[in-house]
N, C-alpha and C positions, 0 to 999 in steps of 0.2 A: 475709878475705872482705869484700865490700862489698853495702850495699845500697840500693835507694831511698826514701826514706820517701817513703807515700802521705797521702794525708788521711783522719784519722783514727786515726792511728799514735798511738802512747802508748811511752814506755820499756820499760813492763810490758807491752805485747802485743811488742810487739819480739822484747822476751827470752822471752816464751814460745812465740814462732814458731821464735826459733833454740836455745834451750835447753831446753825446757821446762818453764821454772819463771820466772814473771813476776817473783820475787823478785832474779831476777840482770843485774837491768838497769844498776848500778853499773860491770862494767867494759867497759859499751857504752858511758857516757857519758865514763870516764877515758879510752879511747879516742878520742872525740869533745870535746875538752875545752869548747871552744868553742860547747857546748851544755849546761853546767851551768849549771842554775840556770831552765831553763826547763821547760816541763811536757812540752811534748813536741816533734819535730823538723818543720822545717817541711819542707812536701811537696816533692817533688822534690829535695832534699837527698842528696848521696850520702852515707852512713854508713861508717865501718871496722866489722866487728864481728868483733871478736876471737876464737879458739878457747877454748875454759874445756872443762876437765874436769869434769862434773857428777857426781859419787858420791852416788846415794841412792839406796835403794832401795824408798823411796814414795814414792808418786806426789803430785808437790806439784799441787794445785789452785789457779788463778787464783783472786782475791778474789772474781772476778763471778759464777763459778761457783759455784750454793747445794750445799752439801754433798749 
């Protein structure tokens, strides 16, 4: 799957757009190898993002999200 990063994109909103868990932004970025090590992707960037199976059966919460 591909996408565009916008401004204001983050790894962790990334991945909780396509997985829902902000925590699995790791194989967006081995994907993307050529953006390790930065904080986030610059705009207009085409991304790969990969399929992952997500097993869980709670609901993970983003960090920004107050409990």
């Amino acid at each position: 799957m591909e996408y565009i990063a916008k401004e204001g994109d983050r790894w962790d909103t990334i991945a909780y757009r396509f997985y829902g868990n902000p925590y699995l932004y790791e194989p967006i970025l081995l994907e993307n190898p050529q953006f390790i090590g930065k904080p986030y992707p610059p705009s207009g960037v085409k991304l790969r993002i990969p399929y992952v199976v997500v097993e869980t059966e709670e609901e993970v919460k983003p960090p920004w999200v107050p409990d």
